[in-house]
C-alpha positions, 0 to 999 in steps of 0.5 A, spaced: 588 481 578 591 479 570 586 473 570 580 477 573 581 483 566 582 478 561 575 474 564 573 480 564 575 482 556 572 474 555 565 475 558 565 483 554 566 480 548 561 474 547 557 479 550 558 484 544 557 478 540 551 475 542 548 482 542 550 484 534 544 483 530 545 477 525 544 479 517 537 478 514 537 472 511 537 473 503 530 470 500 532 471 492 536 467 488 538 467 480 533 464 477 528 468 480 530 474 476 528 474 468 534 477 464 528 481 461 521 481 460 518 478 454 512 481 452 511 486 446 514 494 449 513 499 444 520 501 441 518 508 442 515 508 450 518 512 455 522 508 461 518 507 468 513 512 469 513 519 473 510 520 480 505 524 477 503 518 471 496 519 470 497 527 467 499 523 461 493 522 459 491 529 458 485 530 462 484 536 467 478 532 471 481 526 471 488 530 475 484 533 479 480 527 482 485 524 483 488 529 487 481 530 492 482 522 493 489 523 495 487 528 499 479 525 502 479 517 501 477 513 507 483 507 506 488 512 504 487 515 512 487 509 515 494 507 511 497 513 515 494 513 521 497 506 521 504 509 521 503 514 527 501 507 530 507 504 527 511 510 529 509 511 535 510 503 536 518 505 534 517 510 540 515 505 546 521 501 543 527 506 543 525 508 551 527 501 553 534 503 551 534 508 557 533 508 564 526 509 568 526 516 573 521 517 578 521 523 583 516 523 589 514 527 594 510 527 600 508 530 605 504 527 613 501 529 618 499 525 624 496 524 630 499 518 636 496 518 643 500 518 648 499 516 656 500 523 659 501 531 658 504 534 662 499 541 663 502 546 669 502 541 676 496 536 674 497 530 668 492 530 663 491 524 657 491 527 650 495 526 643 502 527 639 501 532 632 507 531 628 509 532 621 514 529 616 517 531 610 520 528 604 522 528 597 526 522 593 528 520 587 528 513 583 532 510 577 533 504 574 535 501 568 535 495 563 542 494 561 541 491 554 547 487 555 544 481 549 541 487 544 534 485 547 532 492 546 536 494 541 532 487 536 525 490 539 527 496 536 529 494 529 523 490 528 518 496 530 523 500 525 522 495 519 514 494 521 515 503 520 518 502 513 512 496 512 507 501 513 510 506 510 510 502 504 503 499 505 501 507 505 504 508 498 501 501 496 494 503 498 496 510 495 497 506 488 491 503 488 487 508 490 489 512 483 488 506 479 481 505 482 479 512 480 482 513 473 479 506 471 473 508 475 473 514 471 474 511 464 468 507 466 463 511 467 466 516 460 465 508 456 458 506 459 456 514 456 460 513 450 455 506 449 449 510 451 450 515 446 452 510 442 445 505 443 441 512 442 445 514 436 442 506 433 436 506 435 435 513 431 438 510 425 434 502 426 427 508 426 430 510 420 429 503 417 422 502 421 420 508 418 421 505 411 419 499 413 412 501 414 411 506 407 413 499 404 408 494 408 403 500 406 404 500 399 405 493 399 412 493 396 414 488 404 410 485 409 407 485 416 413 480 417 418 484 416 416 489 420 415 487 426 422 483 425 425 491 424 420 492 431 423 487 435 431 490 432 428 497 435 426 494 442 432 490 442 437 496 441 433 500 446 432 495 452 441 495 453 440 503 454 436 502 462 441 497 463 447 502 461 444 508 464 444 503 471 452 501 470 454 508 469 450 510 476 452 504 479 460 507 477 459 514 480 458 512 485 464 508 486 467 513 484 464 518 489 466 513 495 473 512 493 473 521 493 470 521 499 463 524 498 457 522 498 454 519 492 448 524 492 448 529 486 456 527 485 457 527 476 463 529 472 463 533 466 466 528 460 461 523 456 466 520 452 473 516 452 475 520 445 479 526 449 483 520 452 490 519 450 492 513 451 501 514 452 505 508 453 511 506 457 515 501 458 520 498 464 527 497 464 531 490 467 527 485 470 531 486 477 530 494 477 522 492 479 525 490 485 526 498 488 520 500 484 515 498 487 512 498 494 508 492 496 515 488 494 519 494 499 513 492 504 514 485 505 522 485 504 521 489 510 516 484 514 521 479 513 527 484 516 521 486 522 520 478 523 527 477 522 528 482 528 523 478 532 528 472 531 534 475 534 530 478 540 527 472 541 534 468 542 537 474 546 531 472 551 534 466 554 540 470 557 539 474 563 536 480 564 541 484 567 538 492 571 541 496 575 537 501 580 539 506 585 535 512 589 536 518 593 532 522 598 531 527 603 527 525 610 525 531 615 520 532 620 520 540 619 519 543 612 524 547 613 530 542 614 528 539 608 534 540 604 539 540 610 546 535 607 544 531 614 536 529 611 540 525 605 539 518 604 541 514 598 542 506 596 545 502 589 543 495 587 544 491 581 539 485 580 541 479 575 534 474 572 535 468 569 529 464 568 530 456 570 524 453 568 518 456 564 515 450 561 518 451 554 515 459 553 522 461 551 523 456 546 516 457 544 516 464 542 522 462 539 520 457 534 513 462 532 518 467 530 522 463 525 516 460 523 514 466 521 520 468 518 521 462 514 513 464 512 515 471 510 520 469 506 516 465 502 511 471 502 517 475 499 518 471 494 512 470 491 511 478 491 517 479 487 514 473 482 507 476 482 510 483 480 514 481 474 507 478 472 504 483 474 508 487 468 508 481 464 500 481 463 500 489 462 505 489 457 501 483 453 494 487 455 496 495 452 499 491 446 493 487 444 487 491 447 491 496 441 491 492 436 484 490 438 481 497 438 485 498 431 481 492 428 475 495 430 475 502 429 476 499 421 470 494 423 466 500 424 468 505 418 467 499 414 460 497 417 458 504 416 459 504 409 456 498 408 449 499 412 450 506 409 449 502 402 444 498 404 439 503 406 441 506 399 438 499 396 433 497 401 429 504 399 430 502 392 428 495 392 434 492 391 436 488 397 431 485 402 430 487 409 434 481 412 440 484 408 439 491 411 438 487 419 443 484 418 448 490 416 444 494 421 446 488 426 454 488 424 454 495 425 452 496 431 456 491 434 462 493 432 461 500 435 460 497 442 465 492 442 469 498 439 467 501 446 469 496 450 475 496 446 478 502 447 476 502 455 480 495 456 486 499 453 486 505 458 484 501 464 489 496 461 495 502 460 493 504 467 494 497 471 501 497 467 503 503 470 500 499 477 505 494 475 511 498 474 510 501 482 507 508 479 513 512 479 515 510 486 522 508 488 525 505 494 531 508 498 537 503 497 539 505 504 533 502 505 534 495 502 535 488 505 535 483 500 540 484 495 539 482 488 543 476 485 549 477 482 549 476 474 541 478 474 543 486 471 547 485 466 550 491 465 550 493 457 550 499 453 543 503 454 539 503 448 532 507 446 528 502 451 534 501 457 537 508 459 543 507 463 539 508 469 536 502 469 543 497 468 547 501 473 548 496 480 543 495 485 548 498 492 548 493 497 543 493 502 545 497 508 550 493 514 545 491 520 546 495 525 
């Protein structure tokens, strides 16, 4: 009896053991974290962005497009209904963790012949009417004696996260879209305006031109010269007004309406006001932004595929009992002499099934091994991602600051030129040539100023948009000595040194 107990304690704790979830494989390593970023941050920025980033522009319209959108956008409904998929997925997987109850009932009427009836003194032929009754109860249930059920229902439980994290994702991306879309369409105004305001000034020009070429002070050359400068500066406006149509639009589908009869009410950036903000440490990234959460957690779903791949080749262990009532009058149904009841257990080993289980294992470390690379490069590519905002918000500015002097000193200069032209002190070829100079600084400026919005809006993308990951939530832990911890300074709070908390134990 000793030596049956002490098998028993054996058998029970290698069970125990085949049956534990074993740890996420850990994908990162020191080198793959900076220290810290390396692009300009300006000394005064605010530390990460807020959940509501995009107010800090300081646009009424632009918040309340991008609440429609959140609200209507047809990409953002499909992230959602992929996580009541995934949810609902979560659901069919946790049912295998209990038994399976079935209730019958039935009820028959039959008809038998028989050979004789006995009807007074004469036997005659005819049938036999009977009746039976009965009501019975099924139940059978998976013992999840190798953690089968309980690595199929991880793996549902980090496919949930992942999609939960790709509905923030699509959530960015979708805000992104409409305030560079919507900084486009105010740009591509400000240049119409911009190549009207031109074409009214080098009228100006022709109008001097001709009085001259009347009087014979210029000649026919130098008028049609000014003619071809005017057709030329009034062919850009169709081809402005066709992209900023085009950029409604896009704008109207990413709010989920119809294009038709869509407009909004800005016509320049000028109202914009670019803020700035800066990220802290390099390995705080790694719980800010939401397409490295989702595929940390695709690497822990497969990951689960892998243990519940393993836990295949081990026998299916179920136990089944049932229990009913039989009668053949309805009324004694439910006597204690109509009861019947059986248990059972059943045990399956598969012996040959022509490599399918080794198979199906190699796929999912195979695809393990892919997503672990998969997470590595989204956690590269984020600290790229910050690297190449932080470069484009610096000098995009610097470029709008160059220009905006360009402007004012072409300005002047064509300012002086008309003067003299009209004097006759210059010709017409300096005038054309400061004329030229002035109006493309003024579209380039244009540009400029764009550029550096949309290049502010991709920083704030690129630092996860205010979104943060649940440490609970966690599976790849960041490598030690790459969050060095150092007094907070005006471009690092504190918040951002503290230690990253270990990732949750698996269950």
């Amino acid at each position: 009896m000793e030596y049956l107990l002490q098998t028993a304690s054996v058998v029970a704790l290698s069970a125990a053991v085949l049956g534990c979830s074993t740890p996420v494989p850990q994908a990162l390593k020191g080198p793959d974290i900076p220290v810290a970023f390396t692009a300009p941050i300006a000394s005064d920025a605010g530390i990460w962005p807020k959940a509501g980033w995009w107010t800090e522009f300081g646009s009424p319209e632009l918040n309340d497009l991008i609440a429609e959108a959140k609200a209507k956008n047809f990409n953002l409904a499909v992230a959602v209904a992929s996580v009541l998929q995934a949810k609902a997925q979560t659901d069919v997987e946790r049912a295998a963790l209990f038994p399976d109850i079935n209730l019958e009932g039935t009820g028959t009427r039959q008809s038998s012949p028989a050979s004789t009836l006995v009807v007074g003194p004469t036997p005659v032929k005819g049938n036999i009417t009977a009746n039976s009754f009965g009501l019975s109860a099924d139940a059978s249930y998976a013992l999840d004696f190798w953690g089968l059920a309980q690595d199929n229902l991880r793996a549902a439980d980090e496919s949930l996260k992942a999609a939960r994290y790709n509905q923030e994702v699509v959530a960015l991306t979708i805000t992104e879209d409409v305030a560079t879309t919507y900084f486009n369409v105010l740009s591509l105004r400000q240049q119409i305006g911009i190549a009207q305001h031109n074409v009214d000034a080098a009228r100006s020009i022709l109008k001097i031109t001709q009085a001259q070429v009347t009087n014979g002070i210029a000649s026919n050359l130098n008028l049609a010269q000014q003619e071809a400068l005017v057709d030329s500066i009034e062919a850009t406006i169709p081809v402005l007004r066709e992209q900023e149509r085009e950029a409604l639009f896009a704008l109207a589908i990413l709010l989920g309406r119809p294009p038709e009869g869509f407009d909004v009410k800005a016509q320049t950036l000028d109202a914009i006001k670019p803020p700035v903000v800066a990220p802290g440490l390099p390995s705080s990234l790694l719980q800010r932004r939401p397409d490295v959460a989702q595929a940390e957690a695709n690497l822990a779903s497969a990951h689960a595929n892998v243990d519940a791949a393993r836990a295949a080749f081990f026998p299916a262990i179920s136990l089944t009992g049932n229990g009913g009532l039989a009668s053949t009058a309805a009324g004694t149904l439910f006597m204690g002499s109509s009861f019947g009841w059986g248990i059972g257990a059943q045990l399956l080993q598969t012996i040959f099934d022509g490599g399918k289980l080794i198979g199906e294992s190699d796929v999912a470390k195979a695809e393990q091994k892919g997503l672990l690379a998969t997470y590595r490069g989204a956690v590269i590519q984020a600290f790229s991602d910050v690297e190449t905002g932080l470069s484009q918000v610096s000098n995009y500015a610097s470029e709008q600051d160059a220009l905006t002097h360009e402007v004012k000193d072409s300005t002047e200069a064509f300012r002086i030129s008309q003067l003299q032209y009209r004097e006759g002190i210059v010709d017409l070829l300096t005038v054309l040539q400061t004329e030229q100079t002035l109006f493309t600084a003024e579209q380039t400026r244009a540009q400029a100023q764009l550029a550096h919005a949309q290049a502010i809006v991709g920083l704030y993308k690129a630092m996860g948009g205010g979104w943060s990951e649940d440490p609970q939530d966690a599976t790849q832990a960041i490598p030690a000595g790459t969050m060095p911890v150092a007094p907070p300074t005006s471009a690092e709070p504190a918040a951002a040194t503290s230690p990253t908390p270990e990732p949750a134990p698996s269950k």
